[in-house]
Structure formats: structure tokens, C-alpha cells
PyMOL Python script that loads the backbone (N, CA, C, O; Angstrom):
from pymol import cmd

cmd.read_pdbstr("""\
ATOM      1  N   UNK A   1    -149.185  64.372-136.425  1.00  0.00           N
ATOM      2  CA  UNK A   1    -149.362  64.873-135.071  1.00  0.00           C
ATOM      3  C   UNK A   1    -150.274  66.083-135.086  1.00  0.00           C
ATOM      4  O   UNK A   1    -150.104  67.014-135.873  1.00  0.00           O
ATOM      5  N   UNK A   2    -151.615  66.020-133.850  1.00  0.00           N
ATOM      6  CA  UNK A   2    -152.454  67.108-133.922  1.00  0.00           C
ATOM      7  C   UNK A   2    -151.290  68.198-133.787  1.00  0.00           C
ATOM      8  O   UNK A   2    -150.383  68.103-132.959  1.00  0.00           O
ATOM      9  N   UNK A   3    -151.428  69.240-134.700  1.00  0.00           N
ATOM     10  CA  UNK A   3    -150.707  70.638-133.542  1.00  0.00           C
ATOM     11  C   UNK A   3    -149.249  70.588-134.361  1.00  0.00           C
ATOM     12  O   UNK A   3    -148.677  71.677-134.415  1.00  0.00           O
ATOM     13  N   UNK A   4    -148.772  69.788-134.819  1.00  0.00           N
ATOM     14  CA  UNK A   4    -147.339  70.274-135.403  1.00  0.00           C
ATOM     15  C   UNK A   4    -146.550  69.892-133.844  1.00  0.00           C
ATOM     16  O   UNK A   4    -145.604  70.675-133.748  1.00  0.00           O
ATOM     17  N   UNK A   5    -146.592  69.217-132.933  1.00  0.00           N
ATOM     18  CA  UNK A   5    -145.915  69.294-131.292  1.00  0.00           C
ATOM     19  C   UNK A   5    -145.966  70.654-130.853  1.00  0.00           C
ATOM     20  O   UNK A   5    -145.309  70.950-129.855  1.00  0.00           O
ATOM     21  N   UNK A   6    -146.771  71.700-131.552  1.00  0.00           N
ATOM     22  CA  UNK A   6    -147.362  72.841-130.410  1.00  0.00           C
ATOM     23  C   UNK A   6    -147.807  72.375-129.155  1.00  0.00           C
ATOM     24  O   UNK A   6    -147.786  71.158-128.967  1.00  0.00           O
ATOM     25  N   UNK A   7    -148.174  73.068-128.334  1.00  0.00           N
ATOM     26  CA  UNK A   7    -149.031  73.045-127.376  1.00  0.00           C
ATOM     27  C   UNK A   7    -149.730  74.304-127.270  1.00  0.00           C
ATOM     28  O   UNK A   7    -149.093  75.334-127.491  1.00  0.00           O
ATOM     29  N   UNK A   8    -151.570  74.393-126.806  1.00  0.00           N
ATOM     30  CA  UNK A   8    -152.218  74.756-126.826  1.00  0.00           C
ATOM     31  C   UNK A   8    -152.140  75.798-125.757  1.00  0.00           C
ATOM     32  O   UNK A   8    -151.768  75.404-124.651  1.00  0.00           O
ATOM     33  N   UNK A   9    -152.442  77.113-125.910  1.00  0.00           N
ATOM     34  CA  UNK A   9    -151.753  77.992-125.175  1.00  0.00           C
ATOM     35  C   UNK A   9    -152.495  77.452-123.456  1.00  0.00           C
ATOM     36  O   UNK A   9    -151.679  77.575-122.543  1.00  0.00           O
ATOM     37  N   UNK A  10    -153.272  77.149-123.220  1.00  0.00           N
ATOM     38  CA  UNK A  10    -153.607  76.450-122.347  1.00  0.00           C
ATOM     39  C   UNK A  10    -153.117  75.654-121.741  1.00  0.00           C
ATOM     40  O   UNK A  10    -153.217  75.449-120.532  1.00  0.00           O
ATOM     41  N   UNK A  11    -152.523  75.105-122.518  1.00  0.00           N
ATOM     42  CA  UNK A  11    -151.599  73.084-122.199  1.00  0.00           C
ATOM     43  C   UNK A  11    -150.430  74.288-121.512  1.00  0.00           C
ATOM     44  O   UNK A  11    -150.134  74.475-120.332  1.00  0.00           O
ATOM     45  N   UNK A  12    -149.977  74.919-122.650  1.00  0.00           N
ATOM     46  CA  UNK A  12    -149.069  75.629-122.273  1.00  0.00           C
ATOM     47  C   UNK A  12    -148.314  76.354-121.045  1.00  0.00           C
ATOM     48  O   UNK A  12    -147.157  76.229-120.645  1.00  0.00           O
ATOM     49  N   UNK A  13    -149.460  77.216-120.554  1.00  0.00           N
ATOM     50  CA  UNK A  13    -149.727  78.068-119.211  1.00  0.00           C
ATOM     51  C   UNK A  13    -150.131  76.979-117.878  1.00  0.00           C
ATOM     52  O   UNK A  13    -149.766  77.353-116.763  1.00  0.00           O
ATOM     53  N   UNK A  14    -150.926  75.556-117.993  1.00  0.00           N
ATOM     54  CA  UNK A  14    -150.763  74.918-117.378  1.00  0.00           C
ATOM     55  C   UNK A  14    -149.713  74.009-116.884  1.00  0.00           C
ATOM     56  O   UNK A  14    -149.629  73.521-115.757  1.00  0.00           O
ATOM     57  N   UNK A  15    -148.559  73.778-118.360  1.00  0.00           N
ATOM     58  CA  UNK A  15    -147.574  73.363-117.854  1.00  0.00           C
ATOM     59  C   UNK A  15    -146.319  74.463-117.085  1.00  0.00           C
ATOM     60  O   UNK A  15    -145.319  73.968-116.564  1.00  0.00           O
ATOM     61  N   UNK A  16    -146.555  75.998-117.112  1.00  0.00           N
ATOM     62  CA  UNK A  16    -145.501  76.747-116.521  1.00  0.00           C
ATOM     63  C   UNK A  16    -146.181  76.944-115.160  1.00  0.00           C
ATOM     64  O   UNK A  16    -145.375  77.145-114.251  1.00  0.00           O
ATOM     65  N   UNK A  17    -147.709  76.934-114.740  1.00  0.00           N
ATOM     66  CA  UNK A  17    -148.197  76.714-113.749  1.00  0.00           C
ATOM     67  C   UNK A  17    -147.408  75.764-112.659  1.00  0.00           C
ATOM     68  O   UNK A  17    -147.064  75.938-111.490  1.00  0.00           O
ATOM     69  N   UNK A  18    -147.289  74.725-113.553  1.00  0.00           N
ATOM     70  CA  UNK A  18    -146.993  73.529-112.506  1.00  0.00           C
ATOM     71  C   UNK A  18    -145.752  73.444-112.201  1.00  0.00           C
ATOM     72  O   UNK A  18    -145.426  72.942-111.125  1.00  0.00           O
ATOM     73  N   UNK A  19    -144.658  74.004-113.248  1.00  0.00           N
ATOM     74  CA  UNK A  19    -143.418  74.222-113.062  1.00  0.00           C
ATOM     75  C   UNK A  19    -143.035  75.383-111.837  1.00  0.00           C
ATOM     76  O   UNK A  19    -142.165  75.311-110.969  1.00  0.00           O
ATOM     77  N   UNK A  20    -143.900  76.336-112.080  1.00  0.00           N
ATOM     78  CA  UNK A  20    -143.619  77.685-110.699  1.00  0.00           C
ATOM     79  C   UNK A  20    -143.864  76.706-109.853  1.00  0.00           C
ATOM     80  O   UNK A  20    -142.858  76.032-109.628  1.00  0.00           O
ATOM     81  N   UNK A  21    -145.425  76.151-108.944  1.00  0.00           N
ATOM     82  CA  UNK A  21    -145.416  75.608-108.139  1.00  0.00           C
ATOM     83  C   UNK A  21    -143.955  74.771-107.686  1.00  0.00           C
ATOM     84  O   UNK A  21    -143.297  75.197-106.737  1.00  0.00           O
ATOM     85  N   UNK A  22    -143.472  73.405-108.544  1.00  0.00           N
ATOM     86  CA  UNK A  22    -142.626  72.570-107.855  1.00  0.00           C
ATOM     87  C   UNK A  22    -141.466  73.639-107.656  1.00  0.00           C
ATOM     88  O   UNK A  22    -140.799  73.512-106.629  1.00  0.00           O
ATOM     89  N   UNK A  23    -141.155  74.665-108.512  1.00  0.00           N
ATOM     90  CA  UNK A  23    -140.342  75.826-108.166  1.00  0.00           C
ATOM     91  C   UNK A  23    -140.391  76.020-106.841  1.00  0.00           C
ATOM     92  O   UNK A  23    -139.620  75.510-106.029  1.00  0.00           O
ATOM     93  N   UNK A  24    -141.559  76.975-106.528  1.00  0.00           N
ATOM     94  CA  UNK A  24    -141.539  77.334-105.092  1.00  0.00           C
ATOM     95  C   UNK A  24    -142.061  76.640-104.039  1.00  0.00           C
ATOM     96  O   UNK A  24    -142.255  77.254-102.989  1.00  0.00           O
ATOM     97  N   UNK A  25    -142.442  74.961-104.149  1.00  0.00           N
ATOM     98  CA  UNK A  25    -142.054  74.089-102.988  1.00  0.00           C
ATOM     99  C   UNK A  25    -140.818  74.089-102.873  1.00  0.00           C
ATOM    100  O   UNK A  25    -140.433  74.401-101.746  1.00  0.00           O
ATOM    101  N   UNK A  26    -139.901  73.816-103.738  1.00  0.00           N
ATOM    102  CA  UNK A  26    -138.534  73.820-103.875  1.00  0.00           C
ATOM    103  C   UNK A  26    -137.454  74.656-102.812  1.00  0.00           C
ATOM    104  O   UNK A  26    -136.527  74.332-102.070  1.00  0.00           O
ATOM    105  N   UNK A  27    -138.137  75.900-103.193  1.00  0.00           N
ATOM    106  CA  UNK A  27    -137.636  77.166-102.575  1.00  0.00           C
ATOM    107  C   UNK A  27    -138.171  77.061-100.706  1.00  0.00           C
ATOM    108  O   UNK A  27    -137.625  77.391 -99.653  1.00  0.00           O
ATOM    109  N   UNK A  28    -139.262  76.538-101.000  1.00  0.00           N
ATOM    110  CA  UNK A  28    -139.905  76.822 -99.692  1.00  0.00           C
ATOM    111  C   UNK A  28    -139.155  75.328 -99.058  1.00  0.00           C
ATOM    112  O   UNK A  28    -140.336  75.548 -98.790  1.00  0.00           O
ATOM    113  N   UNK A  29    -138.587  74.305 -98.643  1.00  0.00           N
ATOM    114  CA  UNK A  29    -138.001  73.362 -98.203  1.00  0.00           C
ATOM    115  C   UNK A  29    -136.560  73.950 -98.041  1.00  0.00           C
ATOM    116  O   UNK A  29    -135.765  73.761 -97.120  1.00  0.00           O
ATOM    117  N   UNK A  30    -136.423  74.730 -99.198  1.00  0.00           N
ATOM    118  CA  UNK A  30    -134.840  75.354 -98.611  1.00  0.00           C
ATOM    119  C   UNK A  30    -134.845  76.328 -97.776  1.00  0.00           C
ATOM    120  O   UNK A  30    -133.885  76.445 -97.014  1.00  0.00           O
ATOM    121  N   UNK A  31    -135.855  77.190 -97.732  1.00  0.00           N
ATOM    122  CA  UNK A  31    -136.018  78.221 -97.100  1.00  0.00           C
ATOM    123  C   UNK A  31    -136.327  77.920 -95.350  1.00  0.00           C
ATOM    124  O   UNK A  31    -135.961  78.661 -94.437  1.00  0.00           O
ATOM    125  N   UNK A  32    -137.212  76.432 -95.186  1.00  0.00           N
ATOM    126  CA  UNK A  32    -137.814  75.947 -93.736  1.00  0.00           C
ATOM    127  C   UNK A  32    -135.941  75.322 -93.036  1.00  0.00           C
ATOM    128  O   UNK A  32    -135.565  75.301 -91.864  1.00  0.00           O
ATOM    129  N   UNK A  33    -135.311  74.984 -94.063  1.00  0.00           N
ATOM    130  CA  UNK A  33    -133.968  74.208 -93.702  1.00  0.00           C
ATOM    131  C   UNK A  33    -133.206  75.068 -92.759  1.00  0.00           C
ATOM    132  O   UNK A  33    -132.832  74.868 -91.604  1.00  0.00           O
ATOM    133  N   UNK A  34    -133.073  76.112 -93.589  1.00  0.00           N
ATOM    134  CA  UNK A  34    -132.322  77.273 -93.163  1.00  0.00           C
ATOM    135  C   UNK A  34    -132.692  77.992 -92.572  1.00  0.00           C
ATOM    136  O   UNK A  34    -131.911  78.874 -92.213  1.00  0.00           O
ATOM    137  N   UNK A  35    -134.281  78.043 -92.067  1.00  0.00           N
ATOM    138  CA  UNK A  35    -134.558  78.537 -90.949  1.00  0.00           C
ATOM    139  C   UNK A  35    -134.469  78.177 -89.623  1.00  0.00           C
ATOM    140  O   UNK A  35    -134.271  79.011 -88.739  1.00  0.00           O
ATOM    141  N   UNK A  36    -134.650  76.542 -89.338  1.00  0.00           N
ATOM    142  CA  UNK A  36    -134.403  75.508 -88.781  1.00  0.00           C
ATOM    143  C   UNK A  36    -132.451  75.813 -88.178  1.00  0.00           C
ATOM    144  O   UNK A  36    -132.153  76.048 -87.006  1.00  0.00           O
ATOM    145  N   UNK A  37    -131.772  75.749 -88.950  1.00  0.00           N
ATOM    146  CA  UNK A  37    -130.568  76.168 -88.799  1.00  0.00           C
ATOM    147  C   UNK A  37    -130.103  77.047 -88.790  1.00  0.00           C
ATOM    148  O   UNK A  37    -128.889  76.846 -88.749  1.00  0.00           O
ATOM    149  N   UNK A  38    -130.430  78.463 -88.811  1.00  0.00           N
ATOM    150  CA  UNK A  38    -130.350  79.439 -87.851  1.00  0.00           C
ATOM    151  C   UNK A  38    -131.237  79.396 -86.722  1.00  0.00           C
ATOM    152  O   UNK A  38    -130.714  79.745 -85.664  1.00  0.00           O
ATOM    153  N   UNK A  39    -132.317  79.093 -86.680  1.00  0.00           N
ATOM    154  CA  UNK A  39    -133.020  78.822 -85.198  1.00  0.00           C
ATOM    155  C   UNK A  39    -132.378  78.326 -83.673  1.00  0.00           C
ATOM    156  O   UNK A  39    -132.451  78.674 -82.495  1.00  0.00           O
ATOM    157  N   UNK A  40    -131.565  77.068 -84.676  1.00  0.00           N
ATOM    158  CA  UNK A  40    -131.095  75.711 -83.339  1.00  0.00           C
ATOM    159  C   UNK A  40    -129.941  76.712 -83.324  1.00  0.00           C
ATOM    160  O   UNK A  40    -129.697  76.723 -82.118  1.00  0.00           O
ATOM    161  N   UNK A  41    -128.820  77.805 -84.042  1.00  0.00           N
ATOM    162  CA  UNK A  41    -128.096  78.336 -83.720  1.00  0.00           C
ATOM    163  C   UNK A  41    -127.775  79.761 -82.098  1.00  0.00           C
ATOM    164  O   UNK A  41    -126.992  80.011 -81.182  1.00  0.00           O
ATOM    165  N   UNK A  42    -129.118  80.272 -82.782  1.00  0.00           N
ATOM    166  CA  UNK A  42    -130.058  81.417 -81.770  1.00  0.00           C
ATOM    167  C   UNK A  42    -129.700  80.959 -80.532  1.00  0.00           C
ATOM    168  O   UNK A  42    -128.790  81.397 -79.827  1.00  0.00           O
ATOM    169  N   UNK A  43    -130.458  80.054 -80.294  1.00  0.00           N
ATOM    170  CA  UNK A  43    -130.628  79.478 -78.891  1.00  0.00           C
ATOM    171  C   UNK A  43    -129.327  79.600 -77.892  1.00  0.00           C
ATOM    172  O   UNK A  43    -129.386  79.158 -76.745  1.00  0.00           O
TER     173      UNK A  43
END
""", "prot")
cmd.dss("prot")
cmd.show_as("cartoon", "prot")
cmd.util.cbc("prot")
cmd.orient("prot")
């Protein structure tokens, strides 16, 4: 195996890249939910 199953600090930082992102879609769908439901409460 090239690399010993390293990854290239590149590969690397691109895969924690992509992990924050689905992170904070994540966050951000919980965050629109619960805004949504305190909203319809307000009223």
C-alpha cells in the first residue's frame, strides 16, 4: 500500500473539510426546525 494507509496531509484536511461541512448542515436543519417551532408557537 502507497503510504503505509496514511493519508496525505491534504487527503487529510480535505477529508475534515467535508466532515465540518455535513457537521454544520446538520446543525443548520436542527437549528431551521426549532426555529420553525418556536415561530408557529409566537403567533
Amino acid at each position: 500500500f502507497p503510504g503505509s494507509g496514511q493519508l496525505k496531509s491534504e487527503d487529510k484536511a480535505m477529508r475534515d473539510l467535508q466532515k465540518r461541512i455535513r457537521d454544520l448542515e446538520e446543525e443548520n436543519e436542527i437549528l431551521k426546525k426549532a426555529m420553525h417551532y418556536f415561530a408557529k408557537d409566537w403567533r
